[in-house]
C-alpha positions as CSV (number, residue, x, y, z in Angstrom):
1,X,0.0,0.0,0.0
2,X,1.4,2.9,-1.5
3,X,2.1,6.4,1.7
4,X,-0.9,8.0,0.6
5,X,-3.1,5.2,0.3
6,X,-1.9,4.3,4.1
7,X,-2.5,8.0,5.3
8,X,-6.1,7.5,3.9
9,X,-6.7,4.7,6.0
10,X,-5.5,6.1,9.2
11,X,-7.7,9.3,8.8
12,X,-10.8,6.6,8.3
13,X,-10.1,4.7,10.9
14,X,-9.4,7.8,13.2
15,X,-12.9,9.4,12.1
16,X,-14.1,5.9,13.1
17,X,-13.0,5.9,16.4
18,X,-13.7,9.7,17.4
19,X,-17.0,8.7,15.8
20,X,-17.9,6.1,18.0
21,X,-16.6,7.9,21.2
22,X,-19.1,10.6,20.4
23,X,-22.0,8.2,20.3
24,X,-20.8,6.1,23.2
25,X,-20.8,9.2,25.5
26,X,-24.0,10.6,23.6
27,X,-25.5,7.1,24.8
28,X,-24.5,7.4,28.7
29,X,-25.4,11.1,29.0
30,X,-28.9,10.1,27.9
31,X,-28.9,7.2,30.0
32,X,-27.7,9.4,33.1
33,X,-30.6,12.1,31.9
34,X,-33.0,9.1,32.4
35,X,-31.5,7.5,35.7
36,X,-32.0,10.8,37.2
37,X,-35.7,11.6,36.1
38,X,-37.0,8.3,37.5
39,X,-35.1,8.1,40.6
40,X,-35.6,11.9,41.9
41,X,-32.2,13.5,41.3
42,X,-30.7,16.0,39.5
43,X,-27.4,16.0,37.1
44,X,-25.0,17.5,35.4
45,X,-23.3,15.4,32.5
46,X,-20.6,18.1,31.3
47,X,-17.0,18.2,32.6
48,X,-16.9,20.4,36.1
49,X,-13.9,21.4,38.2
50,X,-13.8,19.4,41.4
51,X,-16.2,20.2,43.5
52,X,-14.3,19.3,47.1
53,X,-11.1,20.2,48.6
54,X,-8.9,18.6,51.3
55,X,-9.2,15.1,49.9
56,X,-5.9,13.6,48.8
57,X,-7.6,11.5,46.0
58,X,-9.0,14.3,44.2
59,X,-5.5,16.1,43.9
60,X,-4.1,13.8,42.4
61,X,-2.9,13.7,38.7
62,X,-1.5,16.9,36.6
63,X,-5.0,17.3,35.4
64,X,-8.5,17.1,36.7
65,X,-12.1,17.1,36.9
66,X,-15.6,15.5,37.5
67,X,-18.2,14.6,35.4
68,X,-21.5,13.4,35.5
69,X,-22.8,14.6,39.3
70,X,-26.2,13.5,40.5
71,X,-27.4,15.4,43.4
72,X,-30.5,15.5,44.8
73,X,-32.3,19.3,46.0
74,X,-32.3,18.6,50.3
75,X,-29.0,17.3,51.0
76,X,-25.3,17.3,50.6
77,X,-25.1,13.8,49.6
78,X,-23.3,13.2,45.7
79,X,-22.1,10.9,43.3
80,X,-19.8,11.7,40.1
81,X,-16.8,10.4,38.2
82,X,-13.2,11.5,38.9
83,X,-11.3,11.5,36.1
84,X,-7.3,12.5,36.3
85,X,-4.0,12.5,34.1
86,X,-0.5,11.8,35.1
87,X,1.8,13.4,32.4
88,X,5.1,11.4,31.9
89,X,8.7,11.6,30.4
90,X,9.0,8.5,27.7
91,X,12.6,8.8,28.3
92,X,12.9,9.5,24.4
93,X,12.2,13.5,25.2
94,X,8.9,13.4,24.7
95,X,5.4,12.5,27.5
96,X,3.0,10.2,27.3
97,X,-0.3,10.6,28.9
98,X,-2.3,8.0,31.6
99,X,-5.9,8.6,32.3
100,X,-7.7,7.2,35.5
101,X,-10.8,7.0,35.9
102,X,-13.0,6.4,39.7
103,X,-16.4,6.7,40.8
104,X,-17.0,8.8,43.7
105,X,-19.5,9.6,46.4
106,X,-19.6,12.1,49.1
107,X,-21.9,11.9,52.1
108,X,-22.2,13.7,55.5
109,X,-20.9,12.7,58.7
110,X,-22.7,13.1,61.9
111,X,-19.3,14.2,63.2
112,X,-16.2,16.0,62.4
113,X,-13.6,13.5,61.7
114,X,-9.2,14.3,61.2
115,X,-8.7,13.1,57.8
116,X,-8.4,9.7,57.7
117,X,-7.8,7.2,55.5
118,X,-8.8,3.3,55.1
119,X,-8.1,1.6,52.0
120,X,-7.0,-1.4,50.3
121,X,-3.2,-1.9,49.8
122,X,-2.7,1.0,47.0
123,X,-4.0,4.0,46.1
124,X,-4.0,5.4,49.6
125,X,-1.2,3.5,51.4
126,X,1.0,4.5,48.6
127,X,0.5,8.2,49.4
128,X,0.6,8.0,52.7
129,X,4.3,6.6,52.4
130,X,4.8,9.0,50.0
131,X,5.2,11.4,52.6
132,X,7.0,9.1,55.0
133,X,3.5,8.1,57.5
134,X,3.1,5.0,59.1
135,X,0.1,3.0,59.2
136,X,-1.9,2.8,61.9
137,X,-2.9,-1.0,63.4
138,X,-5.8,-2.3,65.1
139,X,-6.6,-5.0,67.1
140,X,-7.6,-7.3,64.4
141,X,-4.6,-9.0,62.3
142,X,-6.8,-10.1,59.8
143,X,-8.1,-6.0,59.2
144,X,-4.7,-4.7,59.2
145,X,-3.4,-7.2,56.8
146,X,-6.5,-5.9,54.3
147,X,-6.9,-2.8,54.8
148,X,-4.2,0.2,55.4
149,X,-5.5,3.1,57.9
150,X,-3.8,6.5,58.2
151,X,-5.0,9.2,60.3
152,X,-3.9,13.2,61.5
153,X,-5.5,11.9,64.8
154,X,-4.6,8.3,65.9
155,X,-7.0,8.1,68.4
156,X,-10.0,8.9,66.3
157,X,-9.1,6.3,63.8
158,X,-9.0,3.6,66.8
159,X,-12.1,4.5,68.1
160,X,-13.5,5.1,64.9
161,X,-12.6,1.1,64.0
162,X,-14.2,-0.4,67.1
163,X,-14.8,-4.2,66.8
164,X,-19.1,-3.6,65.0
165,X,-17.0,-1.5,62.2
166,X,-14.0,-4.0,62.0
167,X,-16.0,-6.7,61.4
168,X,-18.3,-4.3,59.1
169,X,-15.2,-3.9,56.3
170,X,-14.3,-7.7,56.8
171,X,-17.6,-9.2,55.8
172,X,-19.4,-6.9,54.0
173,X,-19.5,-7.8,50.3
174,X,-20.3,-5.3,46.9
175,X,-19.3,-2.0,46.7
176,X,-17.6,-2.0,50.4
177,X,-15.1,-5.0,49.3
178,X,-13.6,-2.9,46.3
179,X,-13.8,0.4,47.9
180,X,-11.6,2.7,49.6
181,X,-12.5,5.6,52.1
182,X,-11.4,9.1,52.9
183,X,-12.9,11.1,55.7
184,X,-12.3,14.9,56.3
185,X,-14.4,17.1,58.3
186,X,-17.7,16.3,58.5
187,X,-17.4,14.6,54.9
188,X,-16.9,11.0,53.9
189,X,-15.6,10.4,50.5
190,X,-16.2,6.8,49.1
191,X,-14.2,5.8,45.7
192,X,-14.1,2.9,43.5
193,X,-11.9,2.6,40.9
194,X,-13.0,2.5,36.9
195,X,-16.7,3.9,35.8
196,X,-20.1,2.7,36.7
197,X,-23.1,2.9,34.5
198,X,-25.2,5.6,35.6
199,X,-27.9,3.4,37.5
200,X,-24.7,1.9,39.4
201,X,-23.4,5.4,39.8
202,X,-27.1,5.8,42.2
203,X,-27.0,2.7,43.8
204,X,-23.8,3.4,44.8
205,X,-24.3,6.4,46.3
206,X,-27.6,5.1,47.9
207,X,-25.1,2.1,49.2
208,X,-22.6,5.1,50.7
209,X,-25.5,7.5,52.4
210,X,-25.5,4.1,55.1
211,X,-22.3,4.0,56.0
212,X,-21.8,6.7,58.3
213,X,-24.6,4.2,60.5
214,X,-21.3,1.8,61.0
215,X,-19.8,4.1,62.9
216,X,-19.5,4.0,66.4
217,X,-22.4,6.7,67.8
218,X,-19.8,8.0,70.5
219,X,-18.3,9.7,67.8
220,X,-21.0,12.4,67.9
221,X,-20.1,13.3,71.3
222,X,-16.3,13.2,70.9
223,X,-16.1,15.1,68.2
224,X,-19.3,16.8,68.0
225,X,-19.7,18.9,64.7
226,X,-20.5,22.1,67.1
């Protein structure tokens, strides 16, 4: 195949592809309009700047923003997606570029919490070493070998993780055994990693409003939100 002939090709099959990314996210704003008619929230499907600040997930990356938020009118309470880049060198002088995408929700605490983190070995634990913190241990071998915890206030996270909660994160199955968790504030932000369709994207968040309810209640006294 003759350079021009080749050059031809690669325009077609370039049109192709920006083609059927158009439709593809034609076909999930739709189906996010539709979710959140029939379930009572609102949304926005359009690129946004984050929303939130404090959390050490949503700095991440050289670029970022949200899309696709479903709120509803009388609370706080929100799901979207989290998309970042990391810009790298290629070592050949010029960058390549990673996208990551999560799913996010963020929910209200009935207290105000340090920020703390509990996550699976990864995302989290890897910035917490980043910038030389130690994990924090609990009395349950089995939690600490799943789950990393880092916290500005070591005694929160211990009474935070009380044996009802422990036990919460070991058995609980779904969204809670491939999620990780970031409190700050009176704020709780829950994160999965990759995109969910936008029904998933609600049941998510409807699975994350109940959390907080695993919590030990003395919280609300020891760190009252007053």
């Amino acid at each position: 195949m003759d350079p021009a002939s080749l050059i031809v090709l690669a325009l077609v099959v370039f049109g192709a592809l920006q083609g059927y990314r158009y439709l593809r996210n034609k076909k999930r704003k739709e189906a996010a309009i539709s979710a959140a008619a029939a379930r009572g929230y609102r949304v926005v499907v359009d690129r946004a700047a984050v929303p939130f600040s404090g959390f050490d997930l949503l700095r991440k990356g050289d670029s970022r923003h949200i899309s696709m938020r479903f709120t509803k009118p009388e609370d706080r309470n929100t799901v979207f997606e989290f998309t970042y880049k990391v810009r790298r060198s290629d070592g050949d002088g010029g960058h390549r570029t990673s996208t990551y995408h999560h799913t996010c929700a963020v929910v209200t605490l009935p207290f105000r919490a340090p920020h703390t983190t509990i996550g699976r070995e990864g995302l989290f634990s890897k910035l917490a070493r980043a910038v030389g913190r130690r994990d924090i241990e609990v009395e349950s071998e089995r939690f600490n070998k799943r789950f990393k915890v880092d916290s500005d206030d070591e005694r929160f996270a211990v009474t935070l993780l009380d044996g009802a909660a422990i036990n919460w994160f070991l058995d609980e199955q779904g969204y809670a055994s491939t999620s990780d968790y970031e409190l700050r504030d009176d704020l709780l932000l829950i994160e999965v990693s990759g995109r969910l369709d936008p029904n998933a994207m609600l049941d998510y968040l409807e699975w994350a409003v109940t959390v907080p309810e695993r919590f030990p209640r003395v919280l609300q006294t020891l760190y009252n939100k007053a």
